[in-house]
C-alpha positions as CSV (number, residue, x, y, z in Angstrom):
1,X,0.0,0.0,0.0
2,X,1.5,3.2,-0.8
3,X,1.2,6.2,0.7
4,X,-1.7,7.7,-1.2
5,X,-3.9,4.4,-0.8
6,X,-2.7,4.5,3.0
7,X,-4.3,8.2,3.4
8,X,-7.2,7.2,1.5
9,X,-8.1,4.3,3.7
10,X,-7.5,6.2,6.9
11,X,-9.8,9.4,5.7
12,X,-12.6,6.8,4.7
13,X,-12.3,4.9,7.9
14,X,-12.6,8.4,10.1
15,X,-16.2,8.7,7.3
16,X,-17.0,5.7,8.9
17,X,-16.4,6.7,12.2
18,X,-18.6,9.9,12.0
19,X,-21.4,8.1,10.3
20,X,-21.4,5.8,13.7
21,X,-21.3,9.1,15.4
22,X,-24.3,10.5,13.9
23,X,-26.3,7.7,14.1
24,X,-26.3,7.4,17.5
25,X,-27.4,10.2,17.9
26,X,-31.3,9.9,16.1
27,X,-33.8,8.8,18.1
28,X,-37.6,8.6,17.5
29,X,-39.4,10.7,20.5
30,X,-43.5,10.4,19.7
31,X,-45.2,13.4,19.1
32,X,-41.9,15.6,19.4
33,X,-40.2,13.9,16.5
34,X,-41.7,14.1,12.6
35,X,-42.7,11.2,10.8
36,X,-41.3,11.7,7.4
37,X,-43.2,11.1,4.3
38,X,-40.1,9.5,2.6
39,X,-36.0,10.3,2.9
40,X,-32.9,9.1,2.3
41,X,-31.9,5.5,3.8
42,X,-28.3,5.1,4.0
43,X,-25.3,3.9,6.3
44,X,-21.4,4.6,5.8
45,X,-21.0,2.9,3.0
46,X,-22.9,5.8,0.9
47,X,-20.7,8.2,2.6
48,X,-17.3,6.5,2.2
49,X,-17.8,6.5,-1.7
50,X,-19.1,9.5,-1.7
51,X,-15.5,10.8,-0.1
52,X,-13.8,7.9,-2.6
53,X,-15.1,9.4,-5.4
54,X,-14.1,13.0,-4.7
55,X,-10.6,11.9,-3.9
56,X,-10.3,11.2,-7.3
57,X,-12.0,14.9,-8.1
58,X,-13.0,13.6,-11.6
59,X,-15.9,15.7,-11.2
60,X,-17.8,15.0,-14.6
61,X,-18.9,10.8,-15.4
62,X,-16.4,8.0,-14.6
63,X,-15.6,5.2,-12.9
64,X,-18.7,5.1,-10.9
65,X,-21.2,6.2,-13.5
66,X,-19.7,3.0,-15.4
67,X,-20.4,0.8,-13.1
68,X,-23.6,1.9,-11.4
69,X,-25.1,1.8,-15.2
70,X,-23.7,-1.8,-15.9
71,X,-24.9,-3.2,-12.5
72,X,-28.3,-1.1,-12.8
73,X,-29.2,-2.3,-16.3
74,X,-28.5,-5.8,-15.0
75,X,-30.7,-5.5,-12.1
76,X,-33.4,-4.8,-14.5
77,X,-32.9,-7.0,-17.0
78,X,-32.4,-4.2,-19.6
79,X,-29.5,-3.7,-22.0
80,X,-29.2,0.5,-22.0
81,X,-28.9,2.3,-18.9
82,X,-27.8,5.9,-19.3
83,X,-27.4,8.3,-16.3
84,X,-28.4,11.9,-15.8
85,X,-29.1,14.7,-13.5
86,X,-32.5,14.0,-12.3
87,X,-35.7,12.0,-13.1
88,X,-37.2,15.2,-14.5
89,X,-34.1,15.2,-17.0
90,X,-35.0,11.7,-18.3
91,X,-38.4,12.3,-19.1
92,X,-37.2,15.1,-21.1
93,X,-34.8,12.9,-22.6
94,X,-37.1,10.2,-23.4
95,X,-39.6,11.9,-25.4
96,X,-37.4,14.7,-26.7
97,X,-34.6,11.6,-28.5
98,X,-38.4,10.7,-30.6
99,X,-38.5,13.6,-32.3
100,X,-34.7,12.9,-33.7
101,X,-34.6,12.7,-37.6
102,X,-33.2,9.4,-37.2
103,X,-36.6,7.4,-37.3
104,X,-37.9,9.2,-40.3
105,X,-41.7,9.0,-40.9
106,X,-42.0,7.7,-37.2
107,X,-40.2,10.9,-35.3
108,X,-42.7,12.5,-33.2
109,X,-43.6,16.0,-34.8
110,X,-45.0,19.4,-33.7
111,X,-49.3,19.1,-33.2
112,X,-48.7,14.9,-32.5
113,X,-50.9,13.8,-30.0
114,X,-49.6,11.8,-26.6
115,X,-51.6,9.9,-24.8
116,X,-51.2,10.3,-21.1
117,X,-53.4,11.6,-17.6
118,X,-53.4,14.8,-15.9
119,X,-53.5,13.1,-12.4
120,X,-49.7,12.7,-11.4
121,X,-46.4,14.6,-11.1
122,X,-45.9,17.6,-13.9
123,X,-42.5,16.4,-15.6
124,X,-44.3,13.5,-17.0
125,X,-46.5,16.2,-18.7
126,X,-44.0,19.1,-19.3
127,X,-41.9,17.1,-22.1
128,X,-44.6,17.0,-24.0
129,X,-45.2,20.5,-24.1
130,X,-42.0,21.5,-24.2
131,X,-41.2,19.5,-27.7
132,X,-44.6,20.9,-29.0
133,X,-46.3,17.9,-28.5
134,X,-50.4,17.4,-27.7
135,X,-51.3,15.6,-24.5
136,X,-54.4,13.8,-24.9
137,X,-55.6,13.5,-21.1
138,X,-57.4,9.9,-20.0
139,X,-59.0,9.5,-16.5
140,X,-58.0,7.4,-14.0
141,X,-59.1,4.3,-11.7
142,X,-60.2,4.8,-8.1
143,X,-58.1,2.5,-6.2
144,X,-55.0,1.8,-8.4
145,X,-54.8,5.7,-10.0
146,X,-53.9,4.7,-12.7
147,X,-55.0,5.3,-16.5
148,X,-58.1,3.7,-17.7
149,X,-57.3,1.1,-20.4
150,X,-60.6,0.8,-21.8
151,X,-60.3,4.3,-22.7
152,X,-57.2,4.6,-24.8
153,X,-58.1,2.6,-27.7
154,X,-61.3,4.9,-28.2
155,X,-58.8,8.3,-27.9
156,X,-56.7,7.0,-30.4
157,X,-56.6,9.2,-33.7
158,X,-54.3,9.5,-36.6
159,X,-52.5,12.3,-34.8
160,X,-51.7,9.7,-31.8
161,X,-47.8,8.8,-31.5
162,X,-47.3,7.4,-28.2
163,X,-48.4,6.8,-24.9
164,X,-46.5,8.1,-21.9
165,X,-47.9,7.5,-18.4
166,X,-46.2,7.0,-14.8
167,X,-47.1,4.1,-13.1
168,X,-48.7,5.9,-9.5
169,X,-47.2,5.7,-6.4
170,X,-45.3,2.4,-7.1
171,X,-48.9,0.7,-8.9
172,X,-48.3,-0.8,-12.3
173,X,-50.6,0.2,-15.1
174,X,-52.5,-2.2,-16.6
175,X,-49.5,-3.1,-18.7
176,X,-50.8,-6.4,-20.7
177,X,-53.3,-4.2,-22.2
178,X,-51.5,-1.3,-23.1
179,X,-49.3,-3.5,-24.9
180,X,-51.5,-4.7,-26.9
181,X,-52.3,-1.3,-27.9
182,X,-48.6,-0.4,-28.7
183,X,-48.7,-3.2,-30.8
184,X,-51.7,-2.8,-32.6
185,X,-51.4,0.7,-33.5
186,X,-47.0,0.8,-34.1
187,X,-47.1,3.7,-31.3
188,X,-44.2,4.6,-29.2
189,X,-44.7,4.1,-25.2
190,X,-42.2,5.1,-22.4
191,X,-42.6,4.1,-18.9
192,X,-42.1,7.0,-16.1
193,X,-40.9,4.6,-13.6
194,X,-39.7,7.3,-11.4
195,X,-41.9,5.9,-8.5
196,X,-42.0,2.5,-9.1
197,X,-38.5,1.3,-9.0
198,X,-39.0,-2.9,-8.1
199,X,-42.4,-3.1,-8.9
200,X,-43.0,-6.3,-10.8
201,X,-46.1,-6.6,-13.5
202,X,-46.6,-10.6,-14.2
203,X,-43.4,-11.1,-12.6
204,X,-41.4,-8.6,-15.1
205,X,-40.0,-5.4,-13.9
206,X,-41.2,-1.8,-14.2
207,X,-39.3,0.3,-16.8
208,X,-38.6,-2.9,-19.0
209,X,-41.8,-2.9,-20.7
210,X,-41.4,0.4,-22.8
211,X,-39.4,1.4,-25.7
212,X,-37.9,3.9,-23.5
213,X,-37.8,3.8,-19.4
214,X,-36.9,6.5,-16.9
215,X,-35.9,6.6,-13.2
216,X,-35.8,9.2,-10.2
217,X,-32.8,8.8,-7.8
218,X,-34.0,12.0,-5.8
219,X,-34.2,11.3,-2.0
220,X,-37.5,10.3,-1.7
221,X,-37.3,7.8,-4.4
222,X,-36.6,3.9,-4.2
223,X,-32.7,4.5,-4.6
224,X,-30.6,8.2,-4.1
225,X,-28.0,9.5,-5.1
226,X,-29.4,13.3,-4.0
227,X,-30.0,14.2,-7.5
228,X,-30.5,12.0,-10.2
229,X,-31.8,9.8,-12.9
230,X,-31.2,7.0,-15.8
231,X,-32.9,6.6,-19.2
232,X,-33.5,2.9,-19.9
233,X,-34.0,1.2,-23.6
234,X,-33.6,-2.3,-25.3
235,X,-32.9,-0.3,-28.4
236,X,-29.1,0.4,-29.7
237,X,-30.5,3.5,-31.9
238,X,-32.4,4.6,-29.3
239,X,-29.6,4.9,-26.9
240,X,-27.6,6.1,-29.2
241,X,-29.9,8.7,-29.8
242,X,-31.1,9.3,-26.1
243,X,-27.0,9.9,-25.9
244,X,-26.5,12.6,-28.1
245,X,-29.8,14.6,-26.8
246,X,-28.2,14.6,-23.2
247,X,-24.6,15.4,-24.2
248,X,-25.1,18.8,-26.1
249,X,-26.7,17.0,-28.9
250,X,-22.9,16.2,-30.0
251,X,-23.1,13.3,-33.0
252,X,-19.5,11.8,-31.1
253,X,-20.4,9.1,-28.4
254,X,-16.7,9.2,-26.4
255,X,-17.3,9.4,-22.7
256,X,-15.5,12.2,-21.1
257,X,-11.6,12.2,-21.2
258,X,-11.8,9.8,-23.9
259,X,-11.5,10.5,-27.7
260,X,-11.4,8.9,-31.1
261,X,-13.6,5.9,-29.5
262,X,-14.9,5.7,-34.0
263,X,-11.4,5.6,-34.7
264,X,-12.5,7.7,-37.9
265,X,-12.5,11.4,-35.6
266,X,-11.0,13.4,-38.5
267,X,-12.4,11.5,-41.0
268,X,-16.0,12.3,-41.0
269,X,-18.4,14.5,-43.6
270,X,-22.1,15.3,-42.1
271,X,-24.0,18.2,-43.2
272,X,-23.0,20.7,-44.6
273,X,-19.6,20.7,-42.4
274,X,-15.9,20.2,-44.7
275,X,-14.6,16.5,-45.0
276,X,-12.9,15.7,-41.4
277,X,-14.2,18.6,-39.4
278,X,-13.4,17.3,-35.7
279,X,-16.3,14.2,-34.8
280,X,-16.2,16.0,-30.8
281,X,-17.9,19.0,-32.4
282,X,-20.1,17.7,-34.8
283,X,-24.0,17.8,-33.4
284,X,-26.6,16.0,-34.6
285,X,-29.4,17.0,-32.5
286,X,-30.1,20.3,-30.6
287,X,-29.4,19.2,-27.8
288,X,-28.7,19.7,-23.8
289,X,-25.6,18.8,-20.9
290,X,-27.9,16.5,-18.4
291,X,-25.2,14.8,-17.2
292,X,-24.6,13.0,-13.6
293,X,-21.7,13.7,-11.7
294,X,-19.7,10.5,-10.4
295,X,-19.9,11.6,-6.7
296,X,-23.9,11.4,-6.7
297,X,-23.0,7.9,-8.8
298,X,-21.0,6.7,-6.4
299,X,-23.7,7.1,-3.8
300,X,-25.8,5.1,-6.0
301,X,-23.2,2.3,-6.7
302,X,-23.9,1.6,-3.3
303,X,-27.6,2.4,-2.7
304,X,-28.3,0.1,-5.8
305,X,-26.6,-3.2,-3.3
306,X,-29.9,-2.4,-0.6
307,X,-32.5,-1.8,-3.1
308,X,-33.8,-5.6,-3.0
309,X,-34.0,-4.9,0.8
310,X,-35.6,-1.6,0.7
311,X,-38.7,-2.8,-2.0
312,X,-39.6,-5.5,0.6
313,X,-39.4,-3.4,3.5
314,X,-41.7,-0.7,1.4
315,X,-43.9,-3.9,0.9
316,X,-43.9,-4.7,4.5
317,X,-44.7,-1.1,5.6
318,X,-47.5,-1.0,3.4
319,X,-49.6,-4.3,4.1
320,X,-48.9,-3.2,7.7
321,X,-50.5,0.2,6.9
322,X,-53.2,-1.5,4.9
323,X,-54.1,-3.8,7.7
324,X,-54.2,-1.3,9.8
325,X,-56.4,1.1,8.4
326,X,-59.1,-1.5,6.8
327,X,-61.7,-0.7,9.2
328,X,-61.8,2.5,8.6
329,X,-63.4,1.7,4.6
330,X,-65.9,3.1,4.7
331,X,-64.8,6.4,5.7
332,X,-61.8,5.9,2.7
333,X,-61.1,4.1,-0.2
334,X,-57.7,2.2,0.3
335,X,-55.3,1.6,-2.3
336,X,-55.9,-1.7,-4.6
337,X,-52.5,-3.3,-6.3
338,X,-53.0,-3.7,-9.9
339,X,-54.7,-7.4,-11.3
340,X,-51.2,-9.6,-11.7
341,X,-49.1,-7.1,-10.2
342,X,-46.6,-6.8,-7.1
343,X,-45.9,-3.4,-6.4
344,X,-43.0,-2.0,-4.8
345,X,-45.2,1.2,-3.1
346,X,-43.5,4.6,-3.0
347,X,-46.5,5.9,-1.0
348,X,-49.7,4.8,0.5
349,X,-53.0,6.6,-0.8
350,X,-55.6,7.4,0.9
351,X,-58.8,8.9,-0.6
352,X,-61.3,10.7,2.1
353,X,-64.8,9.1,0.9
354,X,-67.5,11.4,-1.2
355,X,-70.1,12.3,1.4
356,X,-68.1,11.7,4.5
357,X,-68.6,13.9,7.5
358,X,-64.9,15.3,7.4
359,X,-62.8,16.2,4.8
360,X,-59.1,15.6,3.2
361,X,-58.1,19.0,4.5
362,X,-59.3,18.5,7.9
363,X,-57.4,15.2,8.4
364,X,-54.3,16.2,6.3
365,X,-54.5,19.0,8.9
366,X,-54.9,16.7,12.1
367,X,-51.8,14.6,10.8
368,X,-49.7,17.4,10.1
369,X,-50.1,18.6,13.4
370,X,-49.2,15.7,14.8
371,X,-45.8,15.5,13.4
372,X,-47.0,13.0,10.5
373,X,-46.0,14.1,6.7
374,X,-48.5,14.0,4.3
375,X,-48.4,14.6,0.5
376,X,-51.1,15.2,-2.1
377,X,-50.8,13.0,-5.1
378,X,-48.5,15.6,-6.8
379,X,-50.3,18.0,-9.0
380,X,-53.5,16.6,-8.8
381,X,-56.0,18.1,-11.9
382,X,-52.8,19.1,-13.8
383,X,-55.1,21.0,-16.0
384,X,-56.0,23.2,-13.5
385,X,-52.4,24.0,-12.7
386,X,-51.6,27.9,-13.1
387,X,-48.5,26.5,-15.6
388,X,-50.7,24.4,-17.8
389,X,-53.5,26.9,-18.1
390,X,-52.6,28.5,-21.7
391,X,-51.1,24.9,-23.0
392,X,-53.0,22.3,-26.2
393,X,-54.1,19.7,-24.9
394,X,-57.6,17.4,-25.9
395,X,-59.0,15.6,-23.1
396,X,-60.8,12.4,-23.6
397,X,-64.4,12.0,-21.4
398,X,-64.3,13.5,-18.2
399,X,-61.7,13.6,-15.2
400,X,-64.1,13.0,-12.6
401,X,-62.0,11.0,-10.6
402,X,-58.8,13.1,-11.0
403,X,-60.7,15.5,-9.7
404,X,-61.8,13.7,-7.0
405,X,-58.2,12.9,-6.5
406,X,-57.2,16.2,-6.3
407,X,-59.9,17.1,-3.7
408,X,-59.9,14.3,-1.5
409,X,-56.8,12.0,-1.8
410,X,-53.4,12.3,0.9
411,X,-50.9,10.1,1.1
412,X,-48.2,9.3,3.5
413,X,-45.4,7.5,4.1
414,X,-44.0,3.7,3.8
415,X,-40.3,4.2,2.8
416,X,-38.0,1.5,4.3
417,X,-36.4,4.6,7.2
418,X,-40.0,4.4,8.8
419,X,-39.5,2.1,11.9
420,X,-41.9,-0.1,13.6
421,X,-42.9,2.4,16.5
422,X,-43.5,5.1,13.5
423,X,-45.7,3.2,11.8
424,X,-47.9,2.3,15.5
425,X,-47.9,6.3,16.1
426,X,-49.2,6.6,12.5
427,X,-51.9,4.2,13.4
428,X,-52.8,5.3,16.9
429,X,-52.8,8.7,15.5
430,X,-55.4,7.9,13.2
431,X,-57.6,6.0,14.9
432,X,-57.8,9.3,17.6
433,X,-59.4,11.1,14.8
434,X,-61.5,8.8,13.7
435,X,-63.0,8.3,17.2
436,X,-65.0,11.5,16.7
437,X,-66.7,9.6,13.6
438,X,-67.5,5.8,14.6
């Protein structure tokens, strides 16, 4: 061991140390401390290759990003995994590399139609927009909140590209239908899986069922690495594509500090450029810089060897939740799993009954004041969002139930940091309020 190595071992064992430190220090102390919603679940191991990783201060992709897409891609059983800066990013990613020239009659154009909901989080929706796109808004199902299948066929028109939908809170979609419809009509569908990373649909992964896949590594998500994301595809063009959109639009595919990975650099002619203009500044797409750094990577590297843990202790939390709170029906309507699904929950929904003698409000009040984090289910009516007021968009029979979503439905919490004792002041909690009402 040379000296370097020697230094580096002793300033990630003092990490260690003060990770120890820290953690003895937390302590759940009902109704003084807060019952988080969701949060970052992590030990020293995060933190020492966090520190390993800025050691090396290679402060763009490397070693890490390498190797968390490899291993992450495996997990899934998909062949493409590409990192970026935030699940937001790789929605814009996803629907932004279908507009490239590079599919000919099947790019997505301006005025195409994309058939998606309005109930869910607003960066499924804004990609859409933002490549001059038309959402075509479907209701969703009380119970799973998810989009109605039996719908989409009828919305279909010959505007209709694709289908882009998240799968809510964790829930697949009803996924053997909407392949069918993929099928059937040659459209383009990508999978938010930002909240449902583990979630199985007859037996298959999340985010492997689309032509394009994206993920969230944001704190409150399944996996962290602070910020983050990944793009997933089966499709060699595709990633290729997906690529050059996230690296400046740049036609090169060298990873940073690398070149003349073609071996043909100075040997290319595109456009209207001269015969061997440099291949590192050729761009074949207007593109952006979305890239990860490998510090949040290597937090990921090793967030990515707990994620089979954390999706059963999510499952755990929840049927504990669920059992729980099942005499309480017919006061709310309780989440249902999908028909031949397993999900891996990011949240647990609850929606306040129409005709009910309290309200959403009233309760998300009562909880919040008791130190328990609630969260609405995101943007609710995204329609009726101040951003989306002015946008295109067609809209497909009504959005009762969103509606009803966005007026009556909470969520809270069933991440794997929750303990047991949380989870029993959650309940107790509850059951308080809903004395008043029995």
């Amino acid at each position: 061991m040379n000296k370097g190595e020697k230094v580096r071992k002793e300033i990630l064992d003092k990490v260690a140390e003060f990770y120890r430190w820290r953690k003895s220090q937390e302590s759940f102390i009902p109704d003084k401390s807060k019952v988080h919603y969701a949060g970052r679940v992590y030990d020293e191991k995060e933190m020492m290759s966090l520190v390993d990783a800025s050691l090396d201060f290679w402060l763009t992709a490397g070693r890490f990003a390498n190797r968390f897409e490899k291993e992450f891609a495996e997990f899934l059983g998909v062949k493409y995994c590409l990192l970026t800066n935030s699940g937001s990013s790789a929605n814009l990613l996803a629907i932004s590399a279908l507009t490239s020239s590079k599919f000919g009659s099947r790019r997505l154009k301006p005025g195409d139609e994309i058939v998606t909901t309005a109930c869910g989080f607003p960066t499924t929706l804004s990609p859409i927009i933002q490549n001059n796109l038309v959402p075509v808004f479907i209701d969703v199902d009380l119970g799973t909140y998810n989009i109605q299948v039996d719908k989409i066929e009828k919305a279909i028109t010959e505007k209709t590209k694709a289908i882009f939908i998240a799968h809510t809170l964790g829930n697949p979609a009803n996924l053997g239908k909407i392949m069918k419809i993929i099928k059937k009509y040659n459209l383009w569908f990508c999978e938010d899986n930002c909240d449902s990373l583990g979630s199985r649909y007859k037996g298959k992964y999340t985010g492997t069922f689309g032509h394009i896949s994206t993920c969230s590594f944001y704190p409150a998500h399944h996996i962290t690495m602070g910020e983050g994301g990944a793009v997933l595809t089966n499709d060699p063009l595709l990633k290729k594509i997906i690529l050059s959109f996230r690296d400046w639009g740049r036609d090169c595919w060298c990873e940073p500090g690398h070149d003349n990975t073609c071996e043909k650099r100075f040997s290319w002619q595109l456009g209207k450029l001269p015969f061997g203009y440099d291949h590192k500044y050729i761009y074949s797409h207007i593109g952006y810089n979305l890239k990860v750094t490998d510090m949040q990577a290597a937090v990921g590297v090793e967030q990515l060897k707990k994620l089979p843990e954390f999706i059963e202790k999510r499952k755990e939390n929840f049927k504990i939740l669920y059992d729980g709170l099942r005499k309480y029906e017919k006061y709310f309507i309780l989440p249902q799993a999908t028909r031949n699904s397993e999900p891996s929950w990011f949240g647990f929904p609850i929606l306040v009954r129409e005709g009910t003698s309290f309200t959403r409000d009233e309760t998300v009040k009562y909880l919040e004041e008791n130190k328990i984090a609630t969260r609405m289910l995101f943007g609710g009516n995204l329609t009726k969002q101040p951003a989306y007021e002015n946008i295109k968009y067609r809209i497909f029979g009504p959005l009762e139930n969103t509606d009803l979503v966005m007026n009556n439905l909470f969520w809270i919490g069933v991440y794997p940091g929750i303990s047991q004792e949380e989870i029993s002041f959650i309940l107790n909690k509850i059951g308080k309020f809903m004395k008043g009402y029995r």
